[in-house]
N, C-alpha and C positions, 0 to 999 in steps of 0.2 A: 232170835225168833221175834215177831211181831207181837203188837199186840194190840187191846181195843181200850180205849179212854174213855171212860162216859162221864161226863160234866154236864154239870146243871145249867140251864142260863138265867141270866137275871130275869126272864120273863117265867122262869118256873119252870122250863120243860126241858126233858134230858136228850143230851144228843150222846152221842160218841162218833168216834173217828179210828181209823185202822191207819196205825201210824208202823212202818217198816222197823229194821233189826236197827240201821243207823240215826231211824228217833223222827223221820220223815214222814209228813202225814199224806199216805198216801188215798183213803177214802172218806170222806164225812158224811153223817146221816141228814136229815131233816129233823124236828124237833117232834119228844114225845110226850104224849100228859103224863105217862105213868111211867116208872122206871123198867116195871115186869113190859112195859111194850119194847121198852130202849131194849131191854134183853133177847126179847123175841125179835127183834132185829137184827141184832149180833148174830145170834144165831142164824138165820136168815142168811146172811152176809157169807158163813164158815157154810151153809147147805149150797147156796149157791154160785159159790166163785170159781167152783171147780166145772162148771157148764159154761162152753164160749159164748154158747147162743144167747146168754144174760148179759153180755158185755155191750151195750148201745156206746158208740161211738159217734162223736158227736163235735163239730166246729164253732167256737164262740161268733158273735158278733163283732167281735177285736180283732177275728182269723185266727185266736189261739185255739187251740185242740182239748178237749176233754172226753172221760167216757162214764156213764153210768151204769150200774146194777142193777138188775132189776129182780123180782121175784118171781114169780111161775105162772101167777097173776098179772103180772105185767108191771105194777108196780114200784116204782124206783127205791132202794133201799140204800143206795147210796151213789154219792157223786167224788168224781175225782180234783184233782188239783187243775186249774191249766198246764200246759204244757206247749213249746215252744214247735214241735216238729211229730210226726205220726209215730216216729222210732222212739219220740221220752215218751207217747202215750200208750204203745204198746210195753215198755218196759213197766210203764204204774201198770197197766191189765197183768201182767205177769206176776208183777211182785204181790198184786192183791191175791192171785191168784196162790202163790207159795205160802205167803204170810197168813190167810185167813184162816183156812181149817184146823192150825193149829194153836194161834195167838190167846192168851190169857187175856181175861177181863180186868182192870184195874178205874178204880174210882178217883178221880181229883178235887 
């Protein structure tokens, strides 16, 4: 089972990331002043990964591929890794999409 990481950064705001069953992080957040927001995120993340139509898919500047989450609002709540080809970036939309509603929250 997946699950969610939330570290602090040296600038004081808390992120996390939804990292797969094999320890692979497969989504990261943006940074929060509070940790109850970092949590309202997480949650966020498990509300909405199960809807496709949240899934922005998205091509770098490099030509690598990424996708983001987004919230109901429109909002991005998280971004993906790069990815090499459309097929590894539909596999991170999947695996976010198995791993999130059930994933534990864990502190580092």
């Amino acid at each position: 089972m997946g699950k969610f990481v939330v570290k602090t950064g040296a600038n004081g705001q808390f992120y996390f990331s939804l990292k797969a069953t094999n320890g692979q992080k497969i989504l990261a957040s943006e940074g929060y002043t509070t940790k109850a927001a970092c949590q309202n995120g997480i949650e966020s993340v498990k509300k909405n990964a199960a809807i496709e139509s949240r899934f922005e898919k998205k091509d770098s500047k490099n030509g690598k591929l990424y996708f983001n989450l987004k919230a109901s609002n429109g909002q991005i709540i998280g971004t993906s890794e790069m990815y090499e080809s459309e097929a590894g970036r539909d596999k991170g939309i999947a695996s976010v999409q198995k791993n999130a509603p059930e994933a534990e929250t864990v502190e580092e």
